[in-house]
C-alpha positions as CSV (number, residue, x, y, z in Angstrom):
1,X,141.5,75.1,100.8
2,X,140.4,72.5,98.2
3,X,140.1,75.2,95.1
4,X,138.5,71.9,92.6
5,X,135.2,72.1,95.1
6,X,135.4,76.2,95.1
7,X,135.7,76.4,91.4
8,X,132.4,74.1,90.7
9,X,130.2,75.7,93.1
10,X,131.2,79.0,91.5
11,X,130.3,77.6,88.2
12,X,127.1,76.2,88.9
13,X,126.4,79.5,90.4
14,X,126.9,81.0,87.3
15,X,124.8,78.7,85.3
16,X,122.0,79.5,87.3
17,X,122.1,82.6,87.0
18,X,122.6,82.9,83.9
19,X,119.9,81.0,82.9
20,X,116.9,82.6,85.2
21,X,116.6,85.4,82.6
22,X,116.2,83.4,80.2
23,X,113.7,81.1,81.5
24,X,111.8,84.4,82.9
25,X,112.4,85.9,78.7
26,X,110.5,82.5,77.4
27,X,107.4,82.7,80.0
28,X,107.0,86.6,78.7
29,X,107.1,85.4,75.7
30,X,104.6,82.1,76.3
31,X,101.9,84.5,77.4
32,X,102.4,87.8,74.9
33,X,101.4,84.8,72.3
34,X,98.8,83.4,74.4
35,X,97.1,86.9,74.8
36,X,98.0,87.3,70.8
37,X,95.8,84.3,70.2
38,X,92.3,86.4,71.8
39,X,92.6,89.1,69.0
40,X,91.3,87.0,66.6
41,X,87.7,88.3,66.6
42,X,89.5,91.8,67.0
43,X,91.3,91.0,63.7
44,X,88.3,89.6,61.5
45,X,86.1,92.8,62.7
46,X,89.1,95.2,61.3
47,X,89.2,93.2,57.9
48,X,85.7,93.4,57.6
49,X,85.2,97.4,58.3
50,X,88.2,98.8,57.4
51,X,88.6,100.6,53.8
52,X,90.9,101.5,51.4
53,X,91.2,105.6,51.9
54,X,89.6,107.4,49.4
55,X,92.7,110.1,49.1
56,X,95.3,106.8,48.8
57,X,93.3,105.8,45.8
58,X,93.4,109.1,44.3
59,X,96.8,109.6,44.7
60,X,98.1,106.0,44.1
61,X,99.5,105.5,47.3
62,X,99.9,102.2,48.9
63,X,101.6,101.7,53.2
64,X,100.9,101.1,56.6
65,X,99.2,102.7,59.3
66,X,100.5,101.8,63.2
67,X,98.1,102.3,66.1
68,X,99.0,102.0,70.0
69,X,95.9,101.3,72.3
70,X,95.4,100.4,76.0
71,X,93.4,97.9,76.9
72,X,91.3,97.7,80.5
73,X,89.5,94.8,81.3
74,X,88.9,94.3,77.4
75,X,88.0,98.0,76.6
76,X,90.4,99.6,74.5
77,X,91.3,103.3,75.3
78,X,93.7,106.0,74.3
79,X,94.1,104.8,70.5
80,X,96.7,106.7,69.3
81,X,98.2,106.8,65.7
82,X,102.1,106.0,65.9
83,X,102.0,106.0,61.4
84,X,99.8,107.2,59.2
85,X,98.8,106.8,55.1
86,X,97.2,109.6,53.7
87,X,93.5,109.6,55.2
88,X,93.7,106.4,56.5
89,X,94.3,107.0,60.0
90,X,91.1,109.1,61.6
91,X,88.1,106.0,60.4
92,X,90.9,103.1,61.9
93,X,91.4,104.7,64.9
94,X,87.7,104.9,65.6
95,X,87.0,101.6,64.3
96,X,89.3,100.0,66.9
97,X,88.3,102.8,69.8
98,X,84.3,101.1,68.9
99,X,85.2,97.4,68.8
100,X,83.9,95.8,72.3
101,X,84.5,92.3,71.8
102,X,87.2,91.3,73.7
103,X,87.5,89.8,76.5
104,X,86.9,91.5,80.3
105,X,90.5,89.6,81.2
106,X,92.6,91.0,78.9
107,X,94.8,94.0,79.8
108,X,98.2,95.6,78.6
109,X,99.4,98.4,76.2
110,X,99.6,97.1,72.3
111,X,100.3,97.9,68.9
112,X,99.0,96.9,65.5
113,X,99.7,97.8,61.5
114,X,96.7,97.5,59.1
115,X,99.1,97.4,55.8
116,X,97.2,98.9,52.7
117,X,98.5,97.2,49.5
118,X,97.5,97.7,45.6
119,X,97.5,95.0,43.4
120,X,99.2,97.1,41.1
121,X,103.2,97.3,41.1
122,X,103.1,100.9,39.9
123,X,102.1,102.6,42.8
124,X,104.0,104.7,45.7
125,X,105.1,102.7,48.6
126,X,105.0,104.5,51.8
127,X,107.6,102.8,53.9
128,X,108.6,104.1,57.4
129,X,108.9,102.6,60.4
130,X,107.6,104.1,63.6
131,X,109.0,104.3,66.8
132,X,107.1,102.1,69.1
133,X,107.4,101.3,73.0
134,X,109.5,98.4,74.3
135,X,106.3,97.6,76.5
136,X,103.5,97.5,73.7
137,X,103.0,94.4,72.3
138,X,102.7,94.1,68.6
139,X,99.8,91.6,67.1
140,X,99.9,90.5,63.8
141,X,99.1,92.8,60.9
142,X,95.9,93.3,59.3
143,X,95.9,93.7,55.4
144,X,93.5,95.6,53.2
145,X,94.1,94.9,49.4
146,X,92.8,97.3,46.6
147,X,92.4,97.1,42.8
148,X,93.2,100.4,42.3
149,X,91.7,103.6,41.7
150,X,88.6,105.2,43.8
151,X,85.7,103.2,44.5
152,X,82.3,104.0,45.6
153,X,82.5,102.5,49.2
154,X,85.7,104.4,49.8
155,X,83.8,108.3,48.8
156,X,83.2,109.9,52.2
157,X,79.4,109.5,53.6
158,X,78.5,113.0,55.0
159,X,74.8,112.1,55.8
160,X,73.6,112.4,58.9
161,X,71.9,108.6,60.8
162,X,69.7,108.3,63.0
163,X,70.6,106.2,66.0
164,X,68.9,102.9,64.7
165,X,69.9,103.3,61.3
166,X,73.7,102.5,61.7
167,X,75.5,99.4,62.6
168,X,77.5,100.6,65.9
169,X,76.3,103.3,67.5
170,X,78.2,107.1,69.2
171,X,79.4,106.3,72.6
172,X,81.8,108.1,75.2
173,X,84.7,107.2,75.6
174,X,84.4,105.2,78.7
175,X,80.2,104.9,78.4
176,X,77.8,106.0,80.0
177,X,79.1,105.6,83.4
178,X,82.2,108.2,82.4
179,X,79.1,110.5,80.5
180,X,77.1,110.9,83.6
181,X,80.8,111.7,85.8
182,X,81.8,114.3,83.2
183,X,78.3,116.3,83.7
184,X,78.7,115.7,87.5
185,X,81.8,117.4,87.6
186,X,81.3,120.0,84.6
187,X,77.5,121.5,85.3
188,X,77.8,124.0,88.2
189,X,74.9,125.4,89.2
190,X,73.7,129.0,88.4
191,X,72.6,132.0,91.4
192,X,69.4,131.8,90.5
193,X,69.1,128.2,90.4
194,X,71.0,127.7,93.6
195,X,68.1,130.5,95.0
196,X,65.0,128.9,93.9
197,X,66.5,125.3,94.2
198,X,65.6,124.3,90.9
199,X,66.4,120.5,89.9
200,X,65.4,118.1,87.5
201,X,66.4,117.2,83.4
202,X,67.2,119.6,80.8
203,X,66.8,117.3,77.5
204,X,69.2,118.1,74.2
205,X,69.6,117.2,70.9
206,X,72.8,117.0,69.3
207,X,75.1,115.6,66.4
208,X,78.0,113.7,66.5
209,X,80.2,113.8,63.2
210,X,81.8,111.5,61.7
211,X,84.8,112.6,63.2
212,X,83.5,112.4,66.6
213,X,83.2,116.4,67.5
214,X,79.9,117.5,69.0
215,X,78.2,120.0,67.1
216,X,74.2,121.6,66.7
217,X,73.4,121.4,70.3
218,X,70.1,122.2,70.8
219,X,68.1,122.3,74.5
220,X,64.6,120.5,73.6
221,X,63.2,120.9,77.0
222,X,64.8,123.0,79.5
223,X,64.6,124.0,83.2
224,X,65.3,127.5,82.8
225,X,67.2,129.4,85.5
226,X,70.3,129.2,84.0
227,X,70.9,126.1,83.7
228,X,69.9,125.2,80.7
229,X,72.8,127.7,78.6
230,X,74.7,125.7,81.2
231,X,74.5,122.5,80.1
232,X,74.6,123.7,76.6
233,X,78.2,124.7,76.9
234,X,79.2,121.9,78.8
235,X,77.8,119.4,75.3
236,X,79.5,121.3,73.5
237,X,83.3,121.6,75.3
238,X,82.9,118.0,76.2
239,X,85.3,115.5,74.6
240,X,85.4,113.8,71.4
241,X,83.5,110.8,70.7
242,X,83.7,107.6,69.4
243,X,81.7,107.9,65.9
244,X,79.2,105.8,64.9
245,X,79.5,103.2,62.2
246,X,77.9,102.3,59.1
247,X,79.2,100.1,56.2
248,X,82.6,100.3,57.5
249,X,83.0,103.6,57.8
250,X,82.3,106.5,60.2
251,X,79.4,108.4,59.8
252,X,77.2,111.1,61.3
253,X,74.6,110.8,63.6
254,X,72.2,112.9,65.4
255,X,69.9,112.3,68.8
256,X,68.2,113.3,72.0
257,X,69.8,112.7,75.5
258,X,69.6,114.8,78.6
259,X,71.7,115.6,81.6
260,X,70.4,115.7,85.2
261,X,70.9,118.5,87.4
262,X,70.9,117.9,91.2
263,X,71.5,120.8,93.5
264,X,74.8,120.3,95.2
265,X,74.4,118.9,98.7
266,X,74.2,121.1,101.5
């Protein structure tokens, strides 16, 4: 048996497999930083809306918040908060559930820290460090500097908009689309309206705070039989929102919509 020839095949065999995982580690790598490189609208639009929270201010308290998100086809979903500074988490997380401008290609779970500093050395410094998935990828950090103490733009805005009066508007979380499915499969019809086959739009008013939750639901023009305390509850149980936006921050708003109402098929 000539051992010298056994021996070198074994090693090459080694080498090669020893080095697939780490030719496989650097293409994971090569495209996390590729994918990296089309947040860069994503992080100009957070530096822009994001504000120093008004409670941090007061209380002299400087950290970082950590947010996970999905991404679908370029629409974020699911943003959840992973850290939090005092009051800073809530307006983020709707800011990056309402940003829309990336692109339909990208997809993949990720995380990102928006890193509140004071210019001031004498301030708390919240420092922990969240656990976060091995599969999320982290993109770089987005900083948001303060002079200290409150300012006006930071005081909470607890007026009510109207639609065309703010700079992004409520949506859905998943649009309209994922609106229309959710009264499809939430709006059962009534006896009596099942009995006199009564169909057609029962319009609503309602607000949407600044936090998102549904409130003042009000039917505007009904279709009676029923239906119309019907579609009522169903505004009101139905999920959070995505606020809308105005000078950076999250504000109220209040409109009309309506739900259609088809009589289930026979």
């Amino acid at each position: 048996m000539n051992y010298r020839k056994l021996f070198t095949l074994n090693v090459l065999f080694l080498l090669l497999t020893t080095s697939l995982p780490i030719f496989a580690q650097n293409v994971s790598d090569s495209e996390k930083e590729q994918q990296k490189s089309q947040f860069i609208g994503f992080y100009k639009y957070l530096a822009s809306n994001v504000h120093y929270p008004s409670k941090a201010l007061l209380n002299n308290l400087q950290g970082t918040t950590t947010f996970l998100f999905n991404v679908e086809n370029g629409q974020i979903q699911n943003v959840e908060t992973a850290l939090d500074l005092e009051g800073g988490s809530e307006n983020v997380k709707n800011l990056i559930s309402a940003y829309t401008g990336l692109s339909k290609t990208i997809s993949g779970k990720y995380c990102i820290n928006i890193i509140f500093e004071m210019q001031s050395q004498q301030n708390r410094l919240v420092q922990e460090k969240p656990v976060i998935p091995t599969d999320y990828i982290m993109l770089k950090n987005v900083t948001v500097m303060a002079m200290g103490g409150p300012s006006k733009q930071n005081v909470l805005d607890i007026s009510t908009y109207k639609i065309e009066e703010v700079d992004t508007p409520p949506n859905f979380p998943g649009g309209y689309k994922a609106l229309q499915e959710y009264f499809f499969e939430n709006i059962k019809y009534s006896e009596e309206a099942l009995k006199n086959k009564v169909e057609g739009k029962v319009y609503f008013s309602f607000k949407i705070d600044y936090n998102g939750n549904v409130k003042d639901v009000k039917i505007v023009r009904g279709l009676g039989a029923g239906l119309d305390e019907i579609v009522k509850k169903v505004i009101k149980d139905c999920p959070k929102w995505n606020a809308a936006i105005k000078n950076g921050q999250t504000v109220s708003t209040k409109f009309s919509y309506f739900a259609e109402c088809r009589l289930p098929n026979p």
